[in-house]
C-alpha positions as CSV (number, residue, x, y, z in Angstrom):
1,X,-13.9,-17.8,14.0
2,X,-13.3,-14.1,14.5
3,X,-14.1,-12.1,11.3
4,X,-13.4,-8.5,10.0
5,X,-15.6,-5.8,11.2
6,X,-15.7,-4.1,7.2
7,X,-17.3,-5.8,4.4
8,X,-14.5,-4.2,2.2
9,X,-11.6,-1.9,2.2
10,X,-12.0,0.8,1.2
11,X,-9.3,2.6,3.6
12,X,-7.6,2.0,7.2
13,X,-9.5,3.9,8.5
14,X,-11.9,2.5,8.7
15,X,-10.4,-0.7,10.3
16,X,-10.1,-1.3,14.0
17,X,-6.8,-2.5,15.7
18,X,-8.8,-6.2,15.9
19,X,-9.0,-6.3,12.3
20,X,-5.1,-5.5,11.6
21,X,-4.4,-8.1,14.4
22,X,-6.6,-10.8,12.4
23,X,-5.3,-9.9,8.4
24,X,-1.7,-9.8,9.8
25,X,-2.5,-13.4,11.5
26,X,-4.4,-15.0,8.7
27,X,-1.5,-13.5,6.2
28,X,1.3,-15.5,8.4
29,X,-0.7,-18.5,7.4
30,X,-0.6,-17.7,3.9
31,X,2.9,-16.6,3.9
32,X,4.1,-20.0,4.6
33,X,1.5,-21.7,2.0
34,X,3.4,-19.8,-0.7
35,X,6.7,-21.2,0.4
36,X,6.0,-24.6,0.3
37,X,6.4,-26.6,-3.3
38,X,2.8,-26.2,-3.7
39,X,1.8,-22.6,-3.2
40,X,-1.8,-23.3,-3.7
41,X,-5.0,-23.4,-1.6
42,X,-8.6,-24.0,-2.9
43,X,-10.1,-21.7,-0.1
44,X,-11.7,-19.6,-2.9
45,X,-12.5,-22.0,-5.5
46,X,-16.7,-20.6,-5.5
47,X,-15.6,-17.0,-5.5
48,X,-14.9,-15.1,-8.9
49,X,-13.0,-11.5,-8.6
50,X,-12.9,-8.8,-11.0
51,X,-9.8,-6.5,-11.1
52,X,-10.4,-3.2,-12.2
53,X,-7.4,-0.8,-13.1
54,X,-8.3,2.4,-14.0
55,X,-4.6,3.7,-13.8
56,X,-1.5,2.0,-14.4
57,X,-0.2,-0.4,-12.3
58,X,2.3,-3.0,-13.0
59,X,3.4,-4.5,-9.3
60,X,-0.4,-3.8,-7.7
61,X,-2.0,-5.6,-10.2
62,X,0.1,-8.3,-9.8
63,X,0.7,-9.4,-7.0
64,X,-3.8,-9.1,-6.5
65,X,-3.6,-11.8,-9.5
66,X,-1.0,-13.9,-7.7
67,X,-3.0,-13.8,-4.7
68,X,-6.4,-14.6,-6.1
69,X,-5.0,-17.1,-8.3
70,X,-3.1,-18.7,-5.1
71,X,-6.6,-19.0,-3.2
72,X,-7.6,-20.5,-6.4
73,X,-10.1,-17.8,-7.0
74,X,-11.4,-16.9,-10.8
75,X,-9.9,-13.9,-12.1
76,X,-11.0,-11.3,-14.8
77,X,-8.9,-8.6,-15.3
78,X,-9.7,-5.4,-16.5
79,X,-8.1,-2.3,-18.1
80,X,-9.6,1.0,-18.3
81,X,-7.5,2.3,-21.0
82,X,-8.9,-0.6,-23.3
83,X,-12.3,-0.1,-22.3
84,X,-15.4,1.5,-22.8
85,X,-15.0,4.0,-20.5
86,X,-12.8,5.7,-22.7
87,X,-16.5,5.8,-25.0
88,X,-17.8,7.8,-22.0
89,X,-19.4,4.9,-20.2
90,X,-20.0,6.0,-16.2
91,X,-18.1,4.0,-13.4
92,X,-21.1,2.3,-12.0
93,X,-22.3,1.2,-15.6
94,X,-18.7,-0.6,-16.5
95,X,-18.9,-2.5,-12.9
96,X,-22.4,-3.4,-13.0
97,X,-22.0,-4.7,-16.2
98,X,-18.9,-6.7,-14.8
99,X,-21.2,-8.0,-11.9
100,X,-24.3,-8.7,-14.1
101,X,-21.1,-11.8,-14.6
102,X,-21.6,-12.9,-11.2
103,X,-18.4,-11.2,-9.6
104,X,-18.0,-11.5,-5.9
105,X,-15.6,-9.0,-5.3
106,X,-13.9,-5.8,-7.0
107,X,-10.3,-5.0,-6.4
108,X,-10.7,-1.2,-8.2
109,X,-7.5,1.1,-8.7
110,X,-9.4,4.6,-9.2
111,X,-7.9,8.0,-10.3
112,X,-10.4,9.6,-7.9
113,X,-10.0,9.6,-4.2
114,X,-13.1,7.7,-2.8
115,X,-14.3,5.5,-6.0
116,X,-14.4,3.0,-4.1
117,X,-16.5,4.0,-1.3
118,X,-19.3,5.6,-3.9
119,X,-19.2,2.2,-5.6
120,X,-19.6,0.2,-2.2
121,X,-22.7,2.3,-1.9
122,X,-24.0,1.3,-5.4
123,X,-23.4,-2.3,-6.2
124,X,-23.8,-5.4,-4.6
125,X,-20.3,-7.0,-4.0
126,X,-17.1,-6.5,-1.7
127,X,-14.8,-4.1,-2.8
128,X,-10.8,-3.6,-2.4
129,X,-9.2,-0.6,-2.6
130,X,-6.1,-1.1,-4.8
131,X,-5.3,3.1,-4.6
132,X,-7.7,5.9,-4.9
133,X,-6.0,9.0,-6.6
134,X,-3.2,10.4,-3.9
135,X,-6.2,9.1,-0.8
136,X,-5.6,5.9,0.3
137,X,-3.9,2.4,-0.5
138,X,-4.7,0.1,2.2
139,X,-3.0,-3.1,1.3
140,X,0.0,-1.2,1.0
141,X,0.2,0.2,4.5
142,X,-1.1,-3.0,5.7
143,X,2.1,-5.2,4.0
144,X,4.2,-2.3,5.2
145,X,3.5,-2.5,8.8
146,X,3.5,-6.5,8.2
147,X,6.7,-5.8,7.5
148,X,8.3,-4.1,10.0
149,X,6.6,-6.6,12.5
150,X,8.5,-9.5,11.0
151,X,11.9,-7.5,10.7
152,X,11.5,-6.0,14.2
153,X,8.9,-8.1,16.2
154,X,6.4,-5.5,16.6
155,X,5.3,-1.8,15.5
156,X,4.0,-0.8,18.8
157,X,6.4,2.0,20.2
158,X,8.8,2.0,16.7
159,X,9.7,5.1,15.3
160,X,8.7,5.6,11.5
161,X,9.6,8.0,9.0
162,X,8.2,8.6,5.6
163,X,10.6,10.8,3.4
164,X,9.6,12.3,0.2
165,X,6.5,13.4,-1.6
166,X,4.0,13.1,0.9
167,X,1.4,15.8,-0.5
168,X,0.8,12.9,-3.5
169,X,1.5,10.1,-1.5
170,X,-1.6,7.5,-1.1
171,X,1.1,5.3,0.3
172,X,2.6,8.2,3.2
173,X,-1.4,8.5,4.1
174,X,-2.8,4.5,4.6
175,X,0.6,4.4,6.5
176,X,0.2,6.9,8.9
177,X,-3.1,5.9,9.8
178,X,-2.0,2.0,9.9
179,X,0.7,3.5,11.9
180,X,-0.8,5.6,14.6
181,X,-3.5,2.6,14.8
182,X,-0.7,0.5,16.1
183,X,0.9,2.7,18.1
184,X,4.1,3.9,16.7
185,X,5.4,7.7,16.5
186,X,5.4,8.9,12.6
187,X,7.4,11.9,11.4
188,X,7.2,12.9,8.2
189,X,10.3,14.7,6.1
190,X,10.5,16.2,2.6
191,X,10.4,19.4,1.6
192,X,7.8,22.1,2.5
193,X,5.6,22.5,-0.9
194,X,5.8,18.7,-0.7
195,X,3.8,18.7,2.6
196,X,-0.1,18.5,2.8
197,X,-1.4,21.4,4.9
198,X,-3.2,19.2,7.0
199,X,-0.5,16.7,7.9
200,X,0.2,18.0,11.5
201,X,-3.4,17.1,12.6
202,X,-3.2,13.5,11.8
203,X,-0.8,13.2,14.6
204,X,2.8,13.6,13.4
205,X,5.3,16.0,13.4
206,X,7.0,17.6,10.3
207,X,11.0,17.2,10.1
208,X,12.4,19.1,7.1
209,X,16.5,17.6,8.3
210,X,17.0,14.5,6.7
211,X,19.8,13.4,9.0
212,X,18.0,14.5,12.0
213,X,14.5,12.2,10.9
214,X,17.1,9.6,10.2
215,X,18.4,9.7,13.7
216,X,15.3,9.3,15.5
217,X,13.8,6.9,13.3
218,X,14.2,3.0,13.4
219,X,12.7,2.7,10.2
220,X,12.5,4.9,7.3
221,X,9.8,4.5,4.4
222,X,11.4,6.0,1.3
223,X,8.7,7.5,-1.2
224,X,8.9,7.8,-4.7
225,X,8.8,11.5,-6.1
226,X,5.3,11.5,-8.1
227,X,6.4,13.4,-11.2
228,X,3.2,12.1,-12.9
229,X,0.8,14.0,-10.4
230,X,2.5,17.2,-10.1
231,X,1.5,20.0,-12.6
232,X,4.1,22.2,-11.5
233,X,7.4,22.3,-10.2
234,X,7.5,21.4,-6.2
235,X,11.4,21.6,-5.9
236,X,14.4,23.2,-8.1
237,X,15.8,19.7,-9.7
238,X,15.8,16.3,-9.2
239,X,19.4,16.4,-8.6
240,X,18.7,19.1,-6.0
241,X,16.0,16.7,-4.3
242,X,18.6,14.2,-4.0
243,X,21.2,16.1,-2.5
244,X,18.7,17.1,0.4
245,X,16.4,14.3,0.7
246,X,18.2,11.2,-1.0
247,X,19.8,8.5,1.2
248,X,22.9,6.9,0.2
249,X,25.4,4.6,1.9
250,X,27.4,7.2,3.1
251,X,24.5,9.2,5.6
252,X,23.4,5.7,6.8
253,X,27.0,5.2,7.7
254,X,27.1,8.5,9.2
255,X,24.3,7.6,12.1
256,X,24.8,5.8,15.4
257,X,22.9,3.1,14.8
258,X,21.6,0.8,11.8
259,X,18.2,1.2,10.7
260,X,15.3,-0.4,8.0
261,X,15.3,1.1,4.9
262,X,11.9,0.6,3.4
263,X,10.6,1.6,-0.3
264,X,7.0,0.9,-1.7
265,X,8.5,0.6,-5.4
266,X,8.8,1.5,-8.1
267,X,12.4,3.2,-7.2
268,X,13.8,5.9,-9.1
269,X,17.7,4.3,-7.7
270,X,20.0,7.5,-7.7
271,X,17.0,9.8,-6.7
272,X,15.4,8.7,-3.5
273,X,17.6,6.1,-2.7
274,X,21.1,4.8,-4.1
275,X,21.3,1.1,-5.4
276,X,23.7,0.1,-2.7
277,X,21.1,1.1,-0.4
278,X,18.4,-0.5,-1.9
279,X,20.4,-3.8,-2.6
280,X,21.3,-3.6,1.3
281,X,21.0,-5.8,4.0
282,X,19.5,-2.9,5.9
283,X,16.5,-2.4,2.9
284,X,13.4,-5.4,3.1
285,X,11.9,-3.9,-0.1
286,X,12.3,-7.6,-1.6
287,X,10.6,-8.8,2.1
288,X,7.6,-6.0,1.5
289,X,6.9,-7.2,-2.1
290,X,6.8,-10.8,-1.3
291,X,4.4,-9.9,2.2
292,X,2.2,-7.9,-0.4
293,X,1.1,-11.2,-1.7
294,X,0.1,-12.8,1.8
295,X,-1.0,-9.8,3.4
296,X,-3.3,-9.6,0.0
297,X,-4.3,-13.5,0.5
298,X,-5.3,-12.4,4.0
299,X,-7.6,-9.7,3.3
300,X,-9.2,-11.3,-0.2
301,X,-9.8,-14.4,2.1
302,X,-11.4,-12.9,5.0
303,X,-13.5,-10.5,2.8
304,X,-14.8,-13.4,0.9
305,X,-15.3,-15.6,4.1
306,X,-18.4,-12.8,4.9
307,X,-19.8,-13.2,1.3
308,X,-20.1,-16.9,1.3
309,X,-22.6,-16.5,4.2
């Protein structure tokens, strides 16, 4: 049985084109287990997983439960804001404690970018990366690009853009490097002060036109302004935002062709994107959050097929 080269996620990029290959393969096995009556499977019936949220999260943490609990996995959750790190208690003290439980694996949603690779180093089980600070969220870009493959066969040669904040996005990052992994072109559009200064050296090219990236893109990945990690003002108004970078029915009309209208939730409707866009037959937001759970499956299966050794 081919296996993962990682012993966690911790980001793409640390994954090989083999390993997207494999969790998008083991995932279409899962996807149809959750369709049928019974939706589950007692592949993980020895293995016990510990979620660890130390930031909100409503749809992450979920649909990690739904998957564990679907492989028939034991679950603990855990919140940080009912915890004793608010007490001061260190991140490697709260999980070792949680291990000393006999955990085999730690899905860990961090305000810091690269908690979970410091904890990978310091304690002995496999660890997801549910989203560390605006770094990476792996299992996002991985049920992204998982599905755009289903709507459009393949992501080799597509042309993606992701519009919006891309300066706070841990979304906009894990996707361009799933992305670019699997050969598709990535622009990225939004605003100037919402650009990283960096961005043109992972490979893509800045478009600052809306209706320009949306007609040379077949897929666009709309990104949810972050008001909660900006402390100061990146653009005039919200309603200003929306007039430059928002898409409604109207501008997808407007192009010569149809294309997939993506979102990674929550949506602000009326900012990034109108309802009757999102509600679309063009959008496969509903298609990405139910491909979150199998795509998760995949990689909490495979990760946990190394420990059991």
């Amino acid at each position: 049985m081919s296996e993962l080269s990682v012993n966690h996620l911790l980001g793409i990029k640390y994954l090989n084109q083999q390993d997207i290959n494999l969790i998008f393969e083991t995932a279409d096995h899962f996807k149809e287990v959750i369709n049928r009556p019974i939706k589950k499977v007692p592949s993980l019936r020895d293995i016990t997983i510990a979620n660890l949220f130390f930031e909100n999260s409503t749809r992450t943490r979920l649909s990690f439960e739904l998957a564990e609990k679907r492989l028939s996995a034991d679950v603990i959750n855990f919140s940080a804001a009912s915890s004793s790190v608010k007490k001061g208690e260190t991140l490697i003290d709260t999980v070792n404690n949680i291990l000393s439980m006999k955990v085999d694996m730690v899905v860990m949603r961090h305000p810091n970018p690269g908690a979970g690779v410091f904890l990978s180093k310091h304690v002995n089980a496999s660890i997801v990366n549910a989203g560390d600070g605006a770094h990476e969220h792996p299992t996002q870009a991985l049920l992204d690009s998982y599905s755009i493959r289903e709507r459009l066969g393949e992501v080799a040669g597509k042309k993606v853009v992701i519009v919006g904040d891309i300066l706070h996005s841990r979304v906009a990052l894990s996707n361009i490097f799933a992305l670019k992994l699997q050969g598709a072109e990535v622009k990225v559009c939004g605003p100037m002060t919402l650009m990283p200064r960096y961005i043109e050296k992972l490979g893509v090219k800045v478009e600052t036109n809306l209706k320009k990236a949306l007609e040379w893109c077949d897929i666009a990945n709309m990104l949810r302004v972050q008001n909660e990690r900006m402390e100061i003002s990146y653009f005039p108004s919200t309603r200003e935002y929306t007039q430059q970078y928002g898409v409604n029915k109207k501008l997808l009309e407007s192009l010569n062709k149809e294309i997939v209208i993506m979102h990674p939730g929550p949506i602000n409707r009326g900012v990034e994107i109108t309802s009757d866009v999102a509600d679309s037959n063009q959008a496969i937001i509903l298609d990405q959050v139910q491909n979150g759970v199998a795509v998760r499956m995949a990689v909490i299966y495979l990760l946990a097929s190394k420990i059991k050794r």
